[in-house]
Biopython code that builds the backbone (N, CA, C, O; Angstrom):
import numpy as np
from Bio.PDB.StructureBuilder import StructureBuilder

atoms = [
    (1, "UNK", "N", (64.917, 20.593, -43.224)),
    (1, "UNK", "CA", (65.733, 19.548, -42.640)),
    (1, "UNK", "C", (64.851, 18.334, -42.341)),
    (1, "UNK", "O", (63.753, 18.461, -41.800)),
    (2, "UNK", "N", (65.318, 17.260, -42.675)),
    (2, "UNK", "CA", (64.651, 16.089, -42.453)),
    (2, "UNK", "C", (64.986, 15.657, -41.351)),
    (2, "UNK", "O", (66.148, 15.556, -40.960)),
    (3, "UNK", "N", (63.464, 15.202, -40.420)),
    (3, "UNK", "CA", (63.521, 14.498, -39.381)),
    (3, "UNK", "C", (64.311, 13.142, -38.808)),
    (3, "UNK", "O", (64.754, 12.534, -39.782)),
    (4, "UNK", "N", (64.606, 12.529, -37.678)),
    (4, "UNK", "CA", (65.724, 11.136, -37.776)),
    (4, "UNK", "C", (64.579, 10.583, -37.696)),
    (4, "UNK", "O", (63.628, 11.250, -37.289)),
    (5, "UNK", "N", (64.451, 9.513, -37.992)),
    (5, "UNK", "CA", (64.074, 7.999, -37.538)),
    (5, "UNK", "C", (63.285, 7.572, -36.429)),
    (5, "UNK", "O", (64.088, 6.893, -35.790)),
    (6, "UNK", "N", (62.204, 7.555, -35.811)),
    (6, "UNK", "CA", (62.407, 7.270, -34.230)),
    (6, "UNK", "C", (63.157, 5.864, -34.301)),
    (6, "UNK", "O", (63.521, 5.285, -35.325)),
    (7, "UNK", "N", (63.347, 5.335, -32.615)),
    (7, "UNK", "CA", (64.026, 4.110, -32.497)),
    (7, "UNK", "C", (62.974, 2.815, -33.204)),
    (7, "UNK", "O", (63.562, 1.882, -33.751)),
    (8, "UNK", "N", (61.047, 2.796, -33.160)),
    (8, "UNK", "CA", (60.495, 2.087, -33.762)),
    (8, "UNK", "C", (61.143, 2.116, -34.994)),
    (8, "UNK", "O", (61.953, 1.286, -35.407)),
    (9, "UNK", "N", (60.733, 3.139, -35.570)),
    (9, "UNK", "CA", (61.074, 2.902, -36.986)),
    (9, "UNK", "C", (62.073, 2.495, -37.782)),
    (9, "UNK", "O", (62.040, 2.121, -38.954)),
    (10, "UNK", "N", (63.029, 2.614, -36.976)),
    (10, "UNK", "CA", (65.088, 1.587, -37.380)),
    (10, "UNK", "C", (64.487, 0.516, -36.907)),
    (10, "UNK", "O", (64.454, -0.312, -37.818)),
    (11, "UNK", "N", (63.930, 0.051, -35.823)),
    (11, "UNK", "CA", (63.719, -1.532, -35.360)),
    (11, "UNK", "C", (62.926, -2.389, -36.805)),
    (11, "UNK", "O", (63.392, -3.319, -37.462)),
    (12, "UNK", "N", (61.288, -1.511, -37.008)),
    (12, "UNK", "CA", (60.836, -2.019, -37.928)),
    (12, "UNK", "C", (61.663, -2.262, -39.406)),
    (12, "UNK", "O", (61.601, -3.173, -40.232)),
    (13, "UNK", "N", (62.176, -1.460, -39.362)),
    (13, "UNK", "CA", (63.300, -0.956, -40.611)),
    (13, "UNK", "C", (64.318, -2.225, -40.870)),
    (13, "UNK", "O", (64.300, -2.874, -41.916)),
    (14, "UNK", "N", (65.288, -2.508, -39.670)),
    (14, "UNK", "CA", (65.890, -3.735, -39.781)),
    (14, "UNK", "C", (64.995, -4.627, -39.755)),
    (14, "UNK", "O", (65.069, -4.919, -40.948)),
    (15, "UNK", "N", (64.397, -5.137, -39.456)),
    (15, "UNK", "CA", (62.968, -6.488, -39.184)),
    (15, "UNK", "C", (62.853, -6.778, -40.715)),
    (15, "UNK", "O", (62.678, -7.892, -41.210)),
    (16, "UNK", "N", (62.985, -5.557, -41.405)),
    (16, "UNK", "CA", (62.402, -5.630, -43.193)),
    (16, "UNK", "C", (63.630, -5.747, -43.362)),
    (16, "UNK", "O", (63.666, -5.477, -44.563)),
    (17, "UNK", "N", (64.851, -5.978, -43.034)),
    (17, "UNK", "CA", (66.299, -6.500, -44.257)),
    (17, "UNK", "C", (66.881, -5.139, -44.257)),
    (17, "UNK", "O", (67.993, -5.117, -44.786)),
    (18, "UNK", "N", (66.424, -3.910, -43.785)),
    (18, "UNK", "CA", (67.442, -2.998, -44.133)),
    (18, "UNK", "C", (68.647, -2.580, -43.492)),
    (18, "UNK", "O", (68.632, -1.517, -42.872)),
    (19, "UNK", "N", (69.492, -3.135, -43.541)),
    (19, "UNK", "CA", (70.939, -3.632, -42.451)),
    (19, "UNK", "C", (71.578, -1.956, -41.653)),
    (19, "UNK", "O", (72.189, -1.773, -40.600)),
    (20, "UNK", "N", (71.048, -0.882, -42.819)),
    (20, "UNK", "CA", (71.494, 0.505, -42.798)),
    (20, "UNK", "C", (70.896, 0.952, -41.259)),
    (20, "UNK", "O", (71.457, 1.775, -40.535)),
    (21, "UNK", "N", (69.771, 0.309, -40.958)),
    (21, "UNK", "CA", (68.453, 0.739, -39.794)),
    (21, "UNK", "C", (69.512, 0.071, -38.574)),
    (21, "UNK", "O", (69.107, 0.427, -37.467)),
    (22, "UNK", "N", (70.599, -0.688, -38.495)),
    (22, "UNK", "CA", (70.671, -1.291, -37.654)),
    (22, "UNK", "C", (71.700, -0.756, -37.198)),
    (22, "UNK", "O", (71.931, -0.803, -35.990)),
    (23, "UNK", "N", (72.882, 0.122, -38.435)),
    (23, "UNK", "CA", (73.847, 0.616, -38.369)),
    (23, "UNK", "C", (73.729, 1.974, -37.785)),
    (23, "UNK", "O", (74.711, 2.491, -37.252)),
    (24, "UNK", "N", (72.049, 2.871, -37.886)),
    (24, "UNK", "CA", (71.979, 4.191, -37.427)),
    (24, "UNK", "C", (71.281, 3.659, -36.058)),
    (24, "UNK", "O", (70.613, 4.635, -35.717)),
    (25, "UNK", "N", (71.133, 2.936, -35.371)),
    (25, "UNK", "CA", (70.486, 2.309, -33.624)),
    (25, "UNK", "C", (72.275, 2.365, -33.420)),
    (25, "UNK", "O", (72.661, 3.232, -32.636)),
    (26, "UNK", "N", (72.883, 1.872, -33.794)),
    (26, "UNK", "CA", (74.579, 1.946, -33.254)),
    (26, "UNK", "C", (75.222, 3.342, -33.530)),
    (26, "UNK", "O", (76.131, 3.858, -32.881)),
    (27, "UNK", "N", (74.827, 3.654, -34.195)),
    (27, "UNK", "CA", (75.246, 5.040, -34.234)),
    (27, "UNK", "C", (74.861, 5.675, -33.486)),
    (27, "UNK", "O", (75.757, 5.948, -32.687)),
    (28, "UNK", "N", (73.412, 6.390, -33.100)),
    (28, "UNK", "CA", (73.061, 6.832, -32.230)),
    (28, "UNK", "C", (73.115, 6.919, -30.785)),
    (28, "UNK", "O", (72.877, 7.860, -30.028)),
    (29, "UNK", "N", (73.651, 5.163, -30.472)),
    (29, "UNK", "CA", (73.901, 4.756, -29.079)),
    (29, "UNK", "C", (75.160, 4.430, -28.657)),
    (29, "UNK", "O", (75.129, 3.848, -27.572)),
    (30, "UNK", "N", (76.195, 4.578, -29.082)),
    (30, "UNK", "CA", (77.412, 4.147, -29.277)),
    (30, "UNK", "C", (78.240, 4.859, -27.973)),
    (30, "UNK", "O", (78.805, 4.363, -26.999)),
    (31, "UNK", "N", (78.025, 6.362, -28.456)),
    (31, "UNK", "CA", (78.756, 7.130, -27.651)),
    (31, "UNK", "C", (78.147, 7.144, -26.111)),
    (31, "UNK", "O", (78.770, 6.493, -25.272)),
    (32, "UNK", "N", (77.289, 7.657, -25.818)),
    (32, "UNK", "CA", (76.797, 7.505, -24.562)),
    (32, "UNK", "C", (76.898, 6.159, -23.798)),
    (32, "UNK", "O", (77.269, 6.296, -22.632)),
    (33, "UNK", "N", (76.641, 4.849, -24.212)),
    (33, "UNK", "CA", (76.608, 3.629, -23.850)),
    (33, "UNK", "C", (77.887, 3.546, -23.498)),
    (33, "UNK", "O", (78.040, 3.396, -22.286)),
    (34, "UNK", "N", (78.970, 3.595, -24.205)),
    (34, "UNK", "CA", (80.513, 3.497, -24.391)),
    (34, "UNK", "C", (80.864, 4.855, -23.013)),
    (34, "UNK", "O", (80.912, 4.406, -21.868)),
    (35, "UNK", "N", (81.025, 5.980, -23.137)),
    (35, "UNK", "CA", (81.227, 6.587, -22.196)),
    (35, "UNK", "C", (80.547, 5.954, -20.701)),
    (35, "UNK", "O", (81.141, 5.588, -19.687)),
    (36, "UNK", "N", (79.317, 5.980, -20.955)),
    (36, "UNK", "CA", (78.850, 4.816, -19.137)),
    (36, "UNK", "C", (79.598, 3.523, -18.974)),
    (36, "UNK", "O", (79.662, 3.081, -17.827)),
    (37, "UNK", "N", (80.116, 2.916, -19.844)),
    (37, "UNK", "CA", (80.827, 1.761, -19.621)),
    (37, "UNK", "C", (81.889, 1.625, -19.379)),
    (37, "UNK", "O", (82.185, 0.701, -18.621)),
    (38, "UNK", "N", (83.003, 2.550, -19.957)),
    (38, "UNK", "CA", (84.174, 3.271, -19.631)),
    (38, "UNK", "C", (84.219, 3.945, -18.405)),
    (38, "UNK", "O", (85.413, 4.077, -18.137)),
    (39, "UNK", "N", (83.292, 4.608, -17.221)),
    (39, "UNK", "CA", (83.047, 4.781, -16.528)),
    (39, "UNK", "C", (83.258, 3.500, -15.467)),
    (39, "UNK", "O", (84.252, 3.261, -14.781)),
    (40, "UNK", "N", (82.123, 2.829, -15.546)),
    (40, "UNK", "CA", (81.835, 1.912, -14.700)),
    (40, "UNK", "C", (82.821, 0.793, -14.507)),
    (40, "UNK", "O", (82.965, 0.218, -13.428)),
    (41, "UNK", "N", (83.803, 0.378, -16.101)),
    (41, "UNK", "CA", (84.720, -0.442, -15.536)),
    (41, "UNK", "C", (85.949, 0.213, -15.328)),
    (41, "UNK", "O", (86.793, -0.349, -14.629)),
    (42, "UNK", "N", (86.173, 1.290, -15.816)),
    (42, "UNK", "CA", (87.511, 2.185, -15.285)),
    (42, "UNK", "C", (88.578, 1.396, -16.920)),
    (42, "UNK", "O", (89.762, 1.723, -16.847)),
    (43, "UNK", "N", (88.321, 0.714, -17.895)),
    (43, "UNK", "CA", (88.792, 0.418, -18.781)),
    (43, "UNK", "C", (88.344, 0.277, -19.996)),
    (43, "UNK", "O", (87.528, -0.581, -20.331)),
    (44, "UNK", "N", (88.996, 1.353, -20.946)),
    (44, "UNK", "CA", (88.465, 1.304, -22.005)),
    (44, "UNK", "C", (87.972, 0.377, -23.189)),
    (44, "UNK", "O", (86.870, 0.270, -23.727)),
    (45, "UNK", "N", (89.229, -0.280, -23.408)),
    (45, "UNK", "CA", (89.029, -1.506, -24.195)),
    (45, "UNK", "C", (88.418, -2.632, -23.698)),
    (45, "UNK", "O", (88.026, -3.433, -24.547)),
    (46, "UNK", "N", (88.212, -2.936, -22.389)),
    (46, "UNK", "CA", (87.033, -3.832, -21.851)),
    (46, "UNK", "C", (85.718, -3.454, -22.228)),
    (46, "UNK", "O", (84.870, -4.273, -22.583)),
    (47, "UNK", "N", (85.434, -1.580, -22.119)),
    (47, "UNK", "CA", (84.401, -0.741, -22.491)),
    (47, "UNK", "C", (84.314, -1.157, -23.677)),
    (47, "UNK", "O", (83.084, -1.139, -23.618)),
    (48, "UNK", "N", (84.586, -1.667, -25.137)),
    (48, "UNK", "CA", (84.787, -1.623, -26.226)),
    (48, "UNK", "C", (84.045, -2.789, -26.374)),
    (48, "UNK", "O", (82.941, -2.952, -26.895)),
    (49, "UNK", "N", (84.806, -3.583, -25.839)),
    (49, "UNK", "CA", (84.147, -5.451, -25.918)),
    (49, "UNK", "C", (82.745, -5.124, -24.894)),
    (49, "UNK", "O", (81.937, -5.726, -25.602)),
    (50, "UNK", "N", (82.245, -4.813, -24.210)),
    (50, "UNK", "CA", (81.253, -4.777, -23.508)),
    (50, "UNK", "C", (79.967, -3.950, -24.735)),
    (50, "UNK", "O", (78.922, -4.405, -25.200)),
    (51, "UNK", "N", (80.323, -3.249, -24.836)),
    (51, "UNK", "CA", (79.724, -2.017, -26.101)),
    (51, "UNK", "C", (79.268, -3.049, -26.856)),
    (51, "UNK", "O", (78.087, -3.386, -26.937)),
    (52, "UNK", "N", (80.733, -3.857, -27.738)),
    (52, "UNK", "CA", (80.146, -4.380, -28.797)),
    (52, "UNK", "C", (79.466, -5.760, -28.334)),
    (52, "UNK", "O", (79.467, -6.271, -29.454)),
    (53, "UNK", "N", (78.969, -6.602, -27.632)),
    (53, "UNK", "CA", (78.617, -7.368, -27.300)),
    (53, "UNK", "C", (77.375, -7.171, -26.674)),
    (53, "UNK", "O", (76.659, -8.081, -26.255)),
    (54, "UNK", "N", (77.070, -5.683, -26.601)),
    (54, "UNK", "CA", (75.309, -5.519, -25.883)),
    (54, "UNK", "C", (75.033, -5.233, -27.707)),
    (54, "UNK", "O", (74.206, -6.078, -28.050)),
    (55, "UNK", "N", (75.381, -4.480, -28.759)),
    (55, "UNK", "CA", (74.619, -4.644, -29.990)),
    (55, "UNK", "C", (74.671, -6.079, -30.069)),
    (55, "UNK", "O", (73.572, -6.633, -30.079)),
    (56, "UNK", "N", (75.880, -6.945, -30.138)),
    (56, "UNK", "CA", (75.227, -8.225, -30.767)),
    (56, "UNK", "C", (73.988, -8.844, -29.842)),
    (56, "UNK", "O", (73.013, -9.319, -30.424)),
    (57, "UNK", "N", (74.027, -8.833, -28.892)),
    (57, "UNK", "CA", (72.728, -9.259, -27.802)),
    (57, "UNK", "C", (71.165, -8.763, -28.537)),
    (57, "UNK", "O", (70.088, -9.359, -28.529)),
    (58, "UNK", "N", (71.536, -7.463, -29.140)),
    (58, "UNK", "CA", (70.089, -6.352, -29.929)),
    (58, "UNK", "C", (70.142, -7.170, -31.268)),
    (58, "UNK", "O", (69.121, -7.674, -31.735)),
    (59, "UNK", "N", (71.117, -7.259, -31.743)),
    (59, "UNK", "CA", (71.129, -8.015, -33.034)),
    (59, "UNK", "C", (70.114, -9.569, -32.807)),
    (59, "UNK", "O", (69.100, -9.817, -33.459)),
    (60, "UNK", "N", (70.602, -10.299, -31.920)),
    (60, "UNK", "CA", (70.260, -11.441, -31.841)),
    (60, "UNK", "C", (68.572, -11.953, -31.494)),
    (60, "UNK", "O", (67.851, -12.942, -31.625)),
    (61, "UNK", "N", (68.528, -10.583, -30.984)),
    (61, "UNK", "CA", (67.058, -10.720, -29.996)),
    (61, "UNK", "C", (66.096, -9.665, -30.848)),
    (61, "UNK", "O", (64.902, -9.874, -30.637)),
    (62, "UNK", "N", (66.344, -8.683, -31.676)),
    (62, "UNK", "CA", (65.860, -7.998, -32.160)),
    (62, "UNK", "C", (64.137, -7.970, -32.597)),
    (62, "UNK", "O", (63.311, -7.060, -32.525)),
    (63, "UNK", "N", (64.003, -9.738, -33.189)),
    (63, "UNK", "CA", (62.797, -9.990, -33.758)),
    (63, "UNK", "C", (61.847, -9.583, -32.230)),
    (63, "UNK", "O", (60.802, -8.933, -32.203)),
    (64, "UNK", "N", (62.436, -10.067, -31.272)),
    (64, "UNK", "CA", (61.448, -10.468, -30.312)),
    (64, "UNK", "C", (61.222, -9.321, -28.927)),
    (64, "UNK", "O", (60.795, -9.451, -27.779)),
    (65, "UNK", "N", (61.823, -8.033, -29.837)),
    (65, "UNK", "CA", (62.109, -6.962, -29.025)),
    (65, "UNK", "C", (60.706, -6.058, -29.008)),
    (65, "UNK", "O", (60.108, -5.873, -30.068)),
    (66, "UNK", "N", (60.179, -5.471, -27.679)),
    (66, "UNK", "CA", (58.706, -5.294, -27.441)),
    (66, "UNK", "C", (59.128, -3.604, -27.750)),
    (66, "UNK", "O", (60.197, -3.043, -27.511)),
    (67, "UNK", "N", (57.899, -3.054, -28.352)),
    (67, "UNK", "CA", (58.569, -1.874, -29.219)),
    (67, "UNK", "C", (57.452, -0.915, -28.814)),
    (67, "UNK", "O", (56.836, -0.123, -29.528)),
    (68, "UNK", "N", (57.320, -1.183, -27.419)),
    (68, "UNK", "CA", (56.462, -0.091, -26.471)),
    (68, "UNK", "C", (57.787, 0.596, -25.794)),
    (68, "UNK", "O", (57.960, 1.802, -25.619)),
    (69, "UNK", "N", (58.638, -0.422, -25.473)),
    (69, "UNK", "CA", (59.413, -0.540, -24.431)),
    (69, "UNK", "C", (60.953, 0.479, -25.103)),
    (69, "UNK", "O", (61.616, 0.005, -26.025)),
    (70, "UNK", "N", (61.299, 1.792, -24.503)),
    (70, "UNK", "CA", (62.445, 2.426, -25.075)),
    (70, "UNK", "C", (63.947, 1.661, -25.752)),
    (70, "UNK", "O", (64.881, 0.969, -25.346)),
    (71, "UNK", "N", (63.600, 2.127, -26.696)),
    (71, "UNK", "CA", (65.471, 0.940, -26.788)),
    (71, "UNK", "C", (66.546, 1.432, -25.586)),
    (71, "UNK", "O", (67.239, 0.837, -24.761)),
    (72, "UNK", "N", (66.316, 2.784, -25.925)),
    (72, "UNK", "CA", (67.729, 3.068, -24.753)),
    (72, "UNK", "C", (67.705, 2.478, -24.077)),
    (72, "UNK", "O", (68.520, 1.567, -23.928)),
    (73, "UNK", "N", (66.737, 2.724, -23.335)),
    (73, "UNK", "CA", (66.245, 1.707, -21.599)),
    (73, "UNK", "C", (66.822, 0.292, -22.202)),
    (73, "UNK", "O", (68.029, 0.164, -21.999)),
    (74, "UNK", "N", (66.372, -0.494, -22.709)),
    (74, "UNK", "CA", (67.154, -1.725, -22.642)),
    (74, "UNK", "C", (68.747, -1.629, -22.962)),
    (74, "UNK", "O", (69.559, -2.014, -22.121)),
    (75, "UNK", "N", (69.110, -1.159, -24.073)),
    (75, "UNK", "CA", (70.694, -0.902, -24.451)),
    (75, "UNK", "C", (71.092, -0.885, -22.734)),
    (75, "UNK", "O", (71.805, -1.731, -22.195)),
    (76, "UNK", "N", (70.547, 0.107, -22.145)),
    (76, "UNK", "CA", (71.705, 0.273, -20.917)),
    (76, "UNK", "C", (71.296, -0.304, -19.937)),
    (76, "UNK", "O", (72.075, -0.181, -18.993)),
    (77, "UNK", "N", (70.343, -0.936, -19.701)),
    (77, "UNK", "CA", (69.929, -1.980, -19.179)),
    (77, "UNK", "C", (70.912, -3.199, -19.296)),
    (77, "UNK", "O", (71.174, -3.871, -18.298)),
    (78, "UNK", "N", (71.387, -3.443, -20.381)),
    (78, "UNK", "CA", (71.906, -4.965, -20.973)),
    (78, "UNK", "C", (73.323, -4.572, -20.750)),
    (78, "UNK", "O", (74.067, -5.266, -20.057)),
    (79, "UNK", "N", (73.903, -2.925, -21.609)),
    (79, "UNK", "CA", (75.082, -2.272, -20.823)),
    (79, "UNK", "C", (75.332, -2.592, -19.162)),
    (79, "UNK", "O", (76.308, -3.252, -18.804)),
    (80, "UNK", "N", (74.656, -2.222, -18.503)),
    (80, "UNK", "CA", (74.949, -2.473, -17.326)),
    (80, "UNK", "C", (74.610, -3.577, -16.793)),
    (80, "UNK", "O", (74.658, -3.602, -15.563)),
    (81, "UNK", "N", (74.237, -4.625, -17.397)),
    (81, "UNK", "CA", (74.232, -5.744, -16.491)),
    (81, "UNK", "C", (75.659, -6.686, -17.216)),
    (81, "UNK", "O", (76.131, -7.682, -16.668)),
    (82, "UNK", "N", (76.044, -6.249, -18.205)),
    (82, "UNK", "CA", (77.147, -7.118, -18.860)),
    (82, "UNK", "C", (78.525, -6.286, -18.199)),
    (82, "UNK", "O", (79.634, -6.813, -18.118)),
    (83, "UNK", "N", (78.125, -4.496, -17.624)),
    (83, "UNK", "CA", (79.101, -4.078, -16.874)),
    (83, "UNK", "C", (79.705, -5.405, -15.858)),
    (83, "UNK", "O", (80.579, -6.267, -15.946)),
    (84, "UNK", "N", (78.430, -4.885, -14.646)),
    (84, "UNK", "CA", (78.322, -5.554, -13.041)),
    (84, "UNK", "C", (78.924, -7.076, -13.905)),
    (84, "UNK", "O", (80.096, -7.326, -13.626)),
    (85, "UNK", "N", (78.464, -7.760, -14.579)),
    (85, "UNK", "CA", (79.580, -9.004, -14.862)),
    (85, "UNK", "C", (80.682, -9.188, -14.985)),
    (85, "UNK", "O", (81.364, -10.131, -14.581)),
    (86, "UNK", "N", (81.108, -7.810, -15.871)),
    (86, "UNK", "CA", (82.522, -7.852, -16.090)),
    (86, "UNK", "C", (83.011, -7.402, -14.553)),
    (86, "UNK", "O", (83.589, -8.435, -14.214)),
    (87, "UNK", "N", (83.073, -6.922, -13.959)),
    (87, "UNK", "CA", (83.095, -6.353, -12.852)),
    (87, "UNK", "C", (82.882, -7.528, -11.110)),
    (87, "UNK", "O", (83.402, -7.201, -10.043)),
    (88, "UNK", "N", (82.417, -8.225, -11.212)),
    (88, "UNK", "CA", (82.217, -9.752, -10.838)),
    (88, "UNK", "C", (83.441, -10.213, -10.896)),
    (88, "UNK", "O", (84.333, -10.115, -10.054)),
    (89, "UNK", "N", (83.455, -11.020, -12.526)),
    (89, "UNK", "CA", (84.625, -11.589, -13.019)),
    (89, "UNK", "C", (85.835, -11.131, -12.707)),
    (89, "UNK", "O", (86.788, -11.767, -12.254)),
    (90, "UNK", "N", (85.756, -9.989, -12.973)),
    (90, "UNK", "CA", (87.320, -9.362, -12.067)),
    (90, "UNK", "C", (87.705, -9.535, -11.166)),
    (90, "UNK", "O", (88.867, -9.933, -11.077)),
    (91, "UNK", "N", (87.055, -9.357, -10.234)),
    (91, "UNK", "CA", (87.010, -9.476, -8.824)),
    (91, "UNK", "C", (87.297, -10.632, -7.909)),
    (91, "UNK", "O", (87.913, -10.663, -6.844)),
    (92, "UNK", "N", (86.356, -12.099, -8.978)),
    (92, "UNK", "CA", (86.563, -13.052, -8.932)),
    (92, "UNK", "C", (88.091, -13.511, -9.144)),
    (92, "UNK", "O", (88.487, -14.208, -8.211)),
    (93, "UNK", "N", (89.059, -13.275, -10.177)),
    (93, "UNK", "CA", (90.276, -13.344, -11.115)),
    (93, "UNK", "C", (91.184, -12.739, -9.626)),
    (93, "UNK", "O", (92.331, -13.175, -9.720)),
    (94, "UNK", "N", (91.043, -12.015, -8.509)),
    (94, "UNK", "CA", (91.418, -11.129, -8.049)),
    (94, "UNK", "C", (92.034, -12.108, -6.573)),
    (94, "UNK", "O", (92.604, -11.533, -5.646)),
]
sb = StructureBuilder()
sb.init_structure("model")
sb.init_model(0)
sb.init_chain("A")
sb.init_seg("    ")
for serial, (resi, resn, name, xyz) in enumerate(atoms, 1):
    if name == "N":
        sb.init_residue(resn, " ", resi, " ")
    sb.init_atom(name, np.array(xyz, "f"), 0.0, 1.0, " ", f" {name:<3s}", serial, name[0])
structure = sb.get_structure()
């Protein structure tokens, strides 16, 4: 059985053009991220837009992403601070 990927090696992987490296970092993190977010705002489809808007944040910043540093740890790092916003905003609306 072949080994996965570590998270360096999808980072370096997309960095070189391979779009597939970027699609298995979302794969891998999808579910867990999405379940804590669904959690925290009590709504799913807010959970959905929150989800997809911390990959585009990884997408965007990717080049300049320090690759000592765990991806998870940031994913839910960026997850939860785009939570507590959405969560703000509500409140604010309220």
């Amino acid at each position: 059985m072949r080994e996965a990927p570590s998270d360096t090696d999808l980072v370096r992987r997309f960095r070189a053009g391979e779009g597939r490296a970027f699609e298995a970092i979302v794969d891998r993190y999808k579910r867990p991220l999405l379940v804590m977010l669904a959690r925290m705002v009590g709504d799913r489809e807010a959970a959905d837009d929150l989800l997809q808007e911390c990959f585009v944040r990884l997408w965007r910043h990717i080049d300049g992403l320090d690759e000592s540093e765990p991806l998870y740890g940031l994913l839910r790092r960026t997850a939860v601070n785009l939570g507590l916003n959405h969560l703000r905003g509500r409140a604010r609306r309220r």
